[in-house]
N, C-alpha and C positions, 0 to 999 in steps of 0.2 A: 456545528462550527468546527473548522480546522484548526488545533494549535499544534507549531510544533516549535518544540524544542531543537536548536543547532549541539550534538556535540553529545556526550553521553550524559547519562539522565538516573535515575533511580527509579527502579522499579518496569526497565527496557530489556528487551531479547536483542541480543545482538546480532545472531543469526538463527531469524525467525522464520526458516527452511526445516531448519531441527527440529523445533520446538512444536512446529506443523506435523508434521512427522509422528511424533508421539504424542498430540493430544487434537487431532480433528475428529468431526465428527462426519459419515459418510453425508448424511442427508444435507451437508452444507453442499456437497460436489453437487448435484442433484439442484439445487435453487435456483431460478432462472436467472440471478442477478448472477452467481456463479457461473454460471453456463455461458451469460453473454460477457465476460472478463475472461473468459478461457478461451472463446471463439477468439476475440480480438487479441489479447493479448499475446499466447501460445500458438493461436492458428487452428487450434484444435477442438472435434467433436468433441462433447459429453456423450456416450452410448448409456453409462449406466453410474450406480455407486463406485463403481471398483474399476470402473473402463474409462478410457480417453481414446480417442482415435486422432493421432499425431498425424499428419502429412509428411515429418520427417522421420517421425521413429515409428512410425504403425501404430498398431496397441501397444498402448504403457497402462503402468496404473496409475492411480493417484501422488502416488510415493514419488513419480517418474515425471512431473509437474513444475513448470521453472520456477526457482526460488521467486521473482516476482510476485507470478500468482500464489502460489502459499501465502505471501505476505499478507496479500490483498483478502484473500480468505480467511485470515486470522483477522485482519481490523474491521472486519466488515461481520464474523461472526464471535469472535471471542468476546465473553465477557468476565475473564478471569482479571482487570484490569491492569495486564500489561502495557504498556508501551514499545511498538515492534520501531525496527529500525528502516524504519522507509528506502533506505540508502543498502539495503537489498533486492531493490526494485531500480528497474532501466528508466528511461524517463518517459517509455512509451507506460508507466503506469499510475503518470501523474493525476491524466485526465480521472482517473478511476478514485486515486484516492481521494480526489475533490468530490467526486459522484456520492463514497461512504459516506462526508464528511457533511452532507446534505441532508442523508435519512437519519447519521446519528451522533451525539459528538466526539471526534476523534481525534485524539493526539500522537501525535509521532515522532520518532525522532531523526536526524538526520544529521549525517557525517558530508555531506556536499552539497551544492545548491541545486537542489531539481530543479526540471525546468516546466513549471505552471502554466506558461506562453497559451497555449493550446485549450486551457482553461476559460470560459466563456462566464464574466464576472465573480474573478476570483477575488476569496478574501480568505483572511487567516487569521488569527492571534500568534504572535510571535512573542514565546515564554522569555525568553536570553533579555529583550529592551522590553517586553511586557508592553509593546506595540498592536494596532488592531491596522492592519495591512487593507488595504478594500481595492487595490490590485496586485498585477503581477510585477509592474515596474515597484511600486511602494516595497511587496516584499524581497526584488533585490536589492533594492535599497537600504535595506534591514537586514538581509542577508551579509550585506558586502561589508558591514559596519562589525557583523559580531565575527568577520574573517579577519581586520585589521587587528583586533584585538589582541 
C-alpha cells in the first residue's frame, strides 16, 4: 500500500540523491526491477555494478544517475525506514512508485501533487486527512484539500 504524507514528515531525506550516494548497495543497480526503472526512466543501459550506458552522457557511473532514479532505488530497496521525499522525482516516476508500492508497503512524502493519472487503479492512504483514496481524481481531491490549508 501507498501512503503518503503532503508536506515534511519525521523521520524523511529530503534530498534522497545524497543520501543514495552514500549508502547504496551495488547489487541493487544489477536487479531487474532496477534495470527496467533505469531503461524507462533515465533512457539508459545497465552494462554492470558500476556502469550505465547513457544515450546522452555515454558511460556514467551509478553516482551519475538522475536524482529520480536514486529515489526510486532507495524506496524500492532501503530498509533503513526512512521516508524519501518523492517530490525529488519528475512525474515520469509516479507510474514506478505505484509499481513499489504493490510489492511492498511504502510511504512517501511529498512537497507537490504528483501526477498518478497514468496509474492503472490507483489507490493510496493519505496520512495529512488519514483518507484511503482508491483513485486518482479521490487523491486530488485530497491533495487540493491539504493545499487550501
Amino acid at each position: 500500500m501507498l501512503t503518503i504524507i503532503f508536506g515534511d514528515t519525521e523521520n524523511s531525506i529530503y534530498h534522497p540523491p545524497t543520501y543514495f550516494d552514500n549508502t547504496y548497495l551495488e547489487k541493487w543497480i544489477i536487479d531487474p526491477f532496477t534495470v527496467q526503472m533505469i531503461a524507462d526512466v533515465d533512457k539508459s543501459t545497465v552494462i554492470g555494478q558500476r556502469v550505465i550506458d547513457s544515450p546522452f552522457l555515454g558511460s556514467i557511473s551509478v553516482k551519475e544517475l538522475s536524482g529520480g532514479i536514486k529515489t526510486l532505488i532507495l524506496m524500492r530497496f532501503d530498509e533503513s525506514g526512512k521516508i524519501f521525499n518523492a517530490s525529488a522525482c519528475g512525474d515520469n516516476c509516479a507510474k514506478w512508485i505505484f509499481e513499489i508500492s504493490k510489492i511492498k508497503d511504502l510511504t512517501i512524502n511529498l512537497h507537490h501533487v504528483m501526477d498518478f493519472s497514468q496509474c492503472e487503479n490507483f489507490e493510496a492512504y493519505i496520512k495529512n486527512t488519514e483518507k484511503k483514496v482508491a483513485s486518482y481524481t479521490e487523491y486530488l481531491h485530497e491533495a487540493f484539500l491539504i493545499e487550501e490549508r
